[in-house]
C-alpha positions as CSV (number, residue, x, y, z in Angstrom):
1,X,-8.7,35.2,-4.6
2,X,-8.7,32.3,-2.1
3,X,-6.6,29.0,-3.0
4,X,-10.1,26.7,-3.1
5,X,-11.6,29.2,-5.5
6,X,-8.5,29.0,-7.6
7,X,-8.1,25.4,-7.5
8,X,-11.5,25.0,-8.7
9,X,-10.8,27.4,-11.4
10,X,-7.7,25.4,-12.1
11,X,-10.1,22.2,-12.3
12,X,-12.7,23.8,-14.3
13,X,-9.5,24.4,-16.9
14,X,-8.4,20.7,-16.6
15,X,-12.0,19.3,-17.6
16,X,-12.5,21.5,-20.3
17,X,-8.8,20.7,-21.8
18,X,-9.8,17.2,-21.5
19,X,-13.1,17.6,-23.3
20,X,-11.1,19.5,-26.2
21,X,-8.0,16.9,-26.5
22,X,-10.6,13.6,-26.3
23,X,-12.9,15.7,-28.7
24,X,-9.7,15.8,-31.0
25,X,-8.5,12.7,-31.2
26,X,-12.1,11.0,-32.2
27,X,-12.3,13.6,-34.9
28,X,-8.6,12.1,-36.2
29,X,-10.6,8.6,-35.6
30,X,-12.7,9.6,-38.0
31,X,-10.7,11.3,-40.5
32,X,-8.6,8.2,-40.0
33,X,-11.8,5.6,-40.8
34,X,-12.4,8.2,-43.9
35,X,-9.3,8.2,-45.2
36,X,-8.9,4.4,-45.0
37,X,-12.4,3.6,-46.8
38,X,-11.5,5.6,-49.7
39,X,-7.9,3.7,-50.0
40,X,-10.4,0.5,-49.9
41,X,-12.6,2.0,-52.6
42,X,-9.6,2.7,-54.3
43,X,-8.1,-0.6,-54.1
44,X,-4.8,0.4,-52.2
45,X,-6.0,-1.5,-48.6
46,X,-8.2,-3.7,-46.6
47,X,-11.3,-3.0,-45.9
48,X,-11.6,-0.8,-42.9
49,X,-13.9,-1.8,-39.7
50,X,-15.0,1.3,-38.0
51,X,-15.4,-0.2,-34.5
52,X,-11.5,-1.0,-34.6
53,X,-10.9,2.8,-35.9
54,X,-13.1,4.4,-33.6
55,X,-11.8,2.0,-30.4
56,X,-8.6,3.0,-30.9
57,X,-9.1,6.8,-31.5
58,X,-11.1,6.3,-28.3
59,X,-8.6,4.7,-25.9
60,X,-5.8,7.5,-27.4
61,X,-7.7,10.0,-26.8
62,X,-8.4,9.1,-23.3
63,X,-4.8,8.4,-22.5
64,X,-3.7,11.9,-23.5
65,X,-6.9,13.6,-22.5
66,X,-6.2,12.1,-18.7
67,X,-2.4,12.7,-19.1
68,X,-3.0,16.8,-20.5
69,X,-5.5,17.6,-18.2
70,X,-3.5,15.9,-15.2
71,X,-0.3,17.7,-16.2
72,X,-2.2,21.3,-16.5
73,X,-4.0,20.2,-13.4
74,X,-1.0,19.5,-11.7
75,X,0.9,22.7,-12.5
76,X,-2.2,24.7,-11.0
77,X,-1.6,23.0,-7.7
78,X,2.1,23.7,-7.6
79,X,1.5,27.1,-8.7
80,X,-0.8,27.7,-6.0
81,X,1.3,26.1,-3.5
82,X,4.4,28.0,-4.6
83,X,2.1,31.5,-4.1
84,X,0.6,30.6,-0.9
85,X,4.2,29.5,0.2
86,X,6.1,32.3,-0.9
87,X,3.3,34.5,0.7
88,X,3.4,32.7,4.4
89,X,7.1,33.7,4.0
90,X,5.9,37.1,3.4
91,X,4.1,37.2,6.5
92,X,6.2,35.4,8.7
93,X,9.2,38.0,8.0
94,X,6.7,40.6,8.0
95,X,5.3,39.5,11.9
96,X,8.9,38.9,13.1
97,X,9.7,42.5,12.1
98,X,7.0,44.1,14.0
99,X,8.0,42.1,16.7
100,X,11.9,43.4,17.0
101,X,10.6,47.4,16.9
């Protein structure tokens, strides 16, 4: 496989991490506004507004969305430049060999 194709496979990973944590942390925004309209009904709290719920949910899970997919992102670059580095190596020893006979 070439290092652009595998890059792009690596990216294709990254996005659709990110779609999963974001996707995850707005569910927990809305198990979150749930859970706190019942305590209201229940008179144990304040009466929850779901903007403020949701807007925070929202900015957490963009935060860790970015920072996962970055980080997996990230490690698929360096594992591709590690490859293609080792394997330069490879054929640099390899060429000077030939070379010597």
């Amino acid at each position: 496989m070439t290092p652009r194709l595998v890059t792009g496979a690596w990216l294709v990973l990254a996005i659709a991490l990110w779609n999963g944590v974001f996707d995850l942390y707005i569910s927990r925004g809305a198990r979150e506004y749930l859970q706190k309209q019942a305590e209201f009904e229940l008179g144990r709290g304040p009466e929850p507004a779901m903007a403020a719920v949701m807007a925070s949910a929202r900015r957490d899970g963009l935060i860790m969305a970015s920072a996962w997919a970055a980080i997996v992102f990230a490690a698929g670059c360096a594992t591709i430049w590690v490859v293609n580095r080792s394997s330069e190596r490879r054929t640099f020893r390899s060429a000077g060999d030939s070379t010597r006979t």
